[in-house]
C-alpha positions in Angstrom: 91.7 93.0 92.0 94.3 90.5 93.4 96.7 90.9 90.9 100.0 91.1 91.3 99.8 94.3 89.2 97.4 95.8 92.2 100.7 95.0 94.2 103.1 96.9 91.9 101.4 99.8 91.8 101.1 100.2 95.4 104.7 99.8 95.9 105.4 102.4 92.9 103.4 104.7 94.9 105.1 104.7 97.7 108.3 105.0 95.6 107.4 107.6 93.9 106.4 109.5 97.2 110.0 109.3 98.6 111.1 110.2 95.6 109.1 113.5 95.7 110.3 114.3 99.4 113.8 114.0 98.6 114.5 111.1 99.8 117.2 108.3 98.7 118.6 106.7 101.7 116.0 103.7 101.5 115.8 100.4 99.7 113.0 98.4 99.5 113.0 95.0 100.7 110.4 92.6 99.7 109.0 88.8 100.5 105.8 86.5 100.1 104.1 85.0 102.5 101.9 82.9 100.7 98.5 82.0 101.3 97.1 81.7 104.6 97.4 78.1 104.6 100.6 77.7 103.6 101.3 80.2 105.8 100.0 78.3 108.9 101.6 74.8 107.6 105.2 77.2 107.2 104.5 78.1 111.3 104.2 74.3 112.5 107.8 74.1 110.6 109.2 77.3 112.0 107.9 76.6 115.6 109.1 72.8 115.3 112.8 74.0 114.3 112.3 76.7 117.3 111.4 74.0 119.8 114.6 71.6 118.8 116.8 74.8 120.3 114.3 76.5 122.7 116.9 76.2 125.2 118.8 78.9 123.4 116.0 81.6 122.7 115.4 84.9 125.1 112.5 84.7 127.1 110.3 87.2 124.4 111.2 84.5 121.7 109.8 81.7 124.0 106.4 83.5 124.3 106.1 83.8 120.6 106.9 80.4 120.4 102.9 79.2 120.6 101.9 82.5 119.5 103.4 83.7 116.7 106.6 81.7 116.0 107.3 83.7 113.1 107.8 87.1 114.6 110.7 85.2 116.0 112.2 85.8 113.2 112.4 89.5 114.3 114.2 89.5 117.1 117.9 91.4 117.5 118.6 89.1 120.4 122.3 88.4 119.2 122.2 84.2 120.1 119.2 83.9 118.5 120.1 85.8 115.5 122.2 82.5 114.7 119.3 80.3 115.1 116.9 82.5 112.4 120.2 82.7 110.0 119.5 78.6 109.7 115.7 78.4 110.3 113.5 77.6 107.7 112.4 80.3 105.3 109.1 80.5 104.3 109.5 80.8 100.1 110.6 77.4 100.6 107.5 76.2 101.3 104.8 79.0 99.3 102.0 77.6 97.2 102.2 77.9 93.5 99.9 80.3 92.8 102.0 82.7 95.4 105.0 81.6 94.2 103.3 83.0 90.5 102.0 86.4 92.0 105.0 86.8 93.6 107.5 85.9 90.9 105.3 88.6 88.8 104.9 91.3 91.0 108.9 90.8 91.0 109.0 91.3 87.1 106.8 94.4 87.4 108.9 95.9 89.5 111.8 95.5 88.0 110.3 97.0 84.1 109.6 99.8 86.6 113.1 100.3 87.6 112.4 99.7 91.5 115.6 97.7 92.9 114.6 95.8 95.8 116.4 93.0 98.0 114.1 89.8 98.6 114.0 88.9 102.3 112.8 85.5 103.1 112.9 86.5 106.9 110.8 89.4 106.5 107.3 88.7 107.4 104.8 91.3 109.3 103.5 90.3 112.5 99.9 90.7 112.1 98.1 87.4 111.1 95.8 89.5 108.2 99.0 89.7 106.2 98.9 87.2 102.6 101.2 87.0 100.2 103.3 90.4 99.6 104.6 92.0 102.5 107.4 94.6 101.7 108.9 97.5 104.1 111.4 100.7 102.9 114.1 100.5 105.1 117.5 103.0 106.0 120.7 102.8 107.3 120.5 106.5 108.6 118.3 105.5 111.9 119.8 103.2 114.2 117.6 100.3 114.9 114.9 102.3 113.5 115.0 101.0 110.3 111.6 100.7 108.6 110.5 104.0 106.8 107.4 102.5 104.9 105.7 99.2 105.7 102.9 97.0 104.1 101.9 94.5 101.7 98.7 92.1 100.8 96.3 91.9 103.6 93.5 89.6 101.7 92.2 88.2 105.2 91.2 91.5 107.7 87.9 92.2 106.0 86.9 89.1 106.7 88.5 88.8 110.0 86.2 91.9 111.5 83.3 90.2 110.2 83.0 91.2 106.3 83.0 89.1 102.8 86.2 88.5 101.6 87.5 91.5 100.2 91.3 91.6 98.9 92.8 94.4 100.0 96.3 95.9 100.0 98.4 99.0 101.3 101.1 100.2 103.7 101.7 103.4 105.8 104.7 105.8 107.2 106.3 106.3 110.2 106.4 110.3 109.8 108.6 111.0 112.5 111.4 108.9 110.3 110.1 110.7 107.1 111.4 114.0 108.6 114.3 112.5 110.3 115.6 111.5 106.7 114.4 114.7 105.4 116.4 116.6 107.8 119.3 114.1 107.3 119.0 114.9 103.3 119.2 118.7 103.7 115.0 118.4 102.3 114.1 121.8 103.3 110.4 121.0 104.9 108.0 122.3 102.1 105.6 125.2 103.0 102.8 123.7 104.8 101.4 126.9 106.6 97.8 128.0 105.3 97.6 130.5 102.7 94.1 131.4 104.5 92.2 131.3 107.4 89.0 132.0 107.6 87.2 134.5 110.7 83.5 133.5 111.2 81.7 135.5 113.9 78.6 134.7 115.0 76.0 132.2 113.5 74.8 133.1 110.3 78.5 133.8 109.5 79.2 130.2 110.5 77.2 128.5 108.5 78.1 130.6 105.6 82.1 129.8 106.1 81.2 126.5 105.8 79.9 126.9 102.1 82.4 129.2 101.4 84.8 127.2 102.1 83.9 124.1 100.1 83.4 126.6 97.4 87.3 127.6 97.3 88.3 124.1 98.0 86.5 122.9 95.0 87.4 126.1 92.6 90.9 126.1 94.0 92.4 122.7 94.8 96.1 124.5 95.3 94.8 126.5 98.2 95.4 125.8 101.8 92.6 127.2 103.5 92.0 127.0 107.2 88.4 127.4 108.7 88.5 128.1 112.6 86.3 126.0 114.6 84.7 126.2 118.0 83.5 129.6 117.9 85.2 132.2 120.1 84.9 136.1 119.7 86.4 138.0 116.9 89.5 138.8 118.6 90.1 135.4 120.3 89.6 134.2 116.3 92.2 136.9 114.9 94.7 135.6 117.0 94.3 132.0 115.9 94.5 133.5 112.5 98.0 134.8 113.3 99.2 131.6 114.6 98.5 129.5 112.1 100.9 131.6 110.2 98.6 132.4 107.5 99.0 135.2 104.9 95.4 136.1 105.1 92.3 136.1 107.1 88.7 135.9 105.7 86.2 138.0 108.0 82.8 136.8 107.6 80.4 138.3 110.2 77.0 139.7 110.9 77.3 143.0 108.5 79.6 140.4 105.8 76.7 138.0 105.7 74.2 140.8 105.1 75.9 142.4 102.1 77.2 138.8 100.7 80.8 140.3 101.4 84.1 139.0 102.5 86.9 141.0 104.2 90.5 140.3 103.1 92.9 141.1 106.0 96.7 140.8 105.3 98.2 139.4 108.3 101.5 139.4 107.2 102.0 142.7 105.3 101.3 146.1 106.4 98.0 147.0 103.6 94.8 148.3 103.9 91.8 145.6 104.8 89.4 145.0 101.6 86.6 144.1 101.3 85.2 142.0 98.2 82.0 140.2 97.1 81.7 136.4 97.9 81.4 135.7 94.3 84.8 137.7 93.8 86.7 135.5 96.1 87.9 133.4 94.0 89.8 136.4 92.0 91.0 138.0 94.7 92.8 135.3 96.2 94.3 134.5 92.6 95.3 138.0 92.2 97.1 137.6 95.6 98.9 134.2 95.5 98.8 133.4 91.5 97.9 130.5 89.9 99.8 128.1 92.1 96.7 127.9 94.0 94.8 126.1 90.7 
């Protein structure tokens, strides 16, 4: 589970999910922070080379200083950028067994076809972080670079009271995600429901809620929406319409009686149907088509 393979394959997923969106103004830039010894004999260094020029750093860099000298090593204060350009760097001074996992994970990535830019001055803030640590990063932005940010964080179970559990992962900053999309000419893909589902009264609600699992699980394509917090059958129609929605479900009192479903276009101008809740399944596949298996 602590693999360097564990790594790779994180890191291909995240690839692979740019990839899908359309997205190619990104590299990914990579670096090891060791153990989280050698991490923490690499900060007495860092914040011993800091100290020789503390007269030079901003005011934000002196606070991290004690704290966290290596987030110094993110600041975009210009005279200091001249002090991290000769400062230390922390793959100087990795274990072996990191310099290993790392030197795989490396090799990995590169059978994969994943070009990446190793950056001994990339490091992650947060003290859970071991070993990898990579971020997807664009020129498109400004000084919002990162797109996609994580790595190894062997330490955080532990650290909120757990056993040591490895553990590793990343997440996006969606706002960017669209802002590259929108850059790219990625025309946003089609996330409005193709249902939403009416439930009047309290029979019917606790019958949507089956219902519902039961088209989830039968048809995984399907974006169905079921309305929550109650409301009359009007107030719920005009959610419906808002969610943008091709179709409403109608479950109430009579429906729930008979073990039917009404099928309301709300986009075309047809007649209402009404179908049994076993028939649900083929009356939305007649509708949509089999994009929704």
């Amino acid at each position: 589970m602590v693999g360097p393979d564990i790594d790779a394959e994180m890191i291909l997923l995240s690839a692979r999910l740019l990839k899908s969106l359309g997205i190619g103004a990104v590299r990914l830039q990579l670096n090891s922070l060791g153990t989280q010894a050698a991490r923490m004999a690499f900060r007495e260094v860092l914040a011993d080379y800091f100290r020789q020029h503390e007269s030079v750093l901003d005011e934000d860099s002196r606070r991290r200083l004690d704290s966290n000298p290596l987030r110094i090593l993110d600041s975009k204060h210009p005279m200091v950028q001249d002090l991290i350009a000769a400062a230390p760097v922390l793959p100087d001074h990795l274990d072996e067994e990191s310099r290993e996992h790392f030197g795989r994970l490396c090799e990995l990535l590169t059978a994969a076809g994943i070009e990446f830019i190793l950056n001994p001055r990339l490091v992650r803030g947060l003290d859970y972080y071991s070993r990898t640590v990579f971020e997807w990063t664009t020129d498109r932005l400004g000084a919002q670079d990162a797109v996609c940010s994580g790595g190894r964080y062997d330490g955080l179970v532990e650290m909120l009271g757990g056993r040591p559990t490895p553990a590793v992962g990343w997440a996006l900053g969606m706002e960017r995600i669209v802002a590259l999309m929108e850059d790219a000419g990625v025309a946003a893909p089609d996330t409005a429901p193709h249902v939403f589902f009416v439930a009047a009264g309290e029979e019917a609600g606790a019958q949507s809620v089956r219902i519902t699992e039961y088209l989830r699980n039968r048809l995984p394509g399907l974006r169905l929406l079921l309305n929550c917090g109650g409301g009359s059958l009007k107030s719920q129609m005009k959610r419906a319409d808002r969610s943008g929605a091709s179709v409403a479900l109608i479950l109430g009192d009579h429906e729930c009686k008979e073990s039917v479903v009404a099928l309301k276009a709300l986009r075309e101008d047809v007649a209402q149907e009404t179908v049994k809740q076993d028939s649900v399944v083929d009356a939305l596949l007649a509708r949509f088509g089999e994009a929704l298996l």
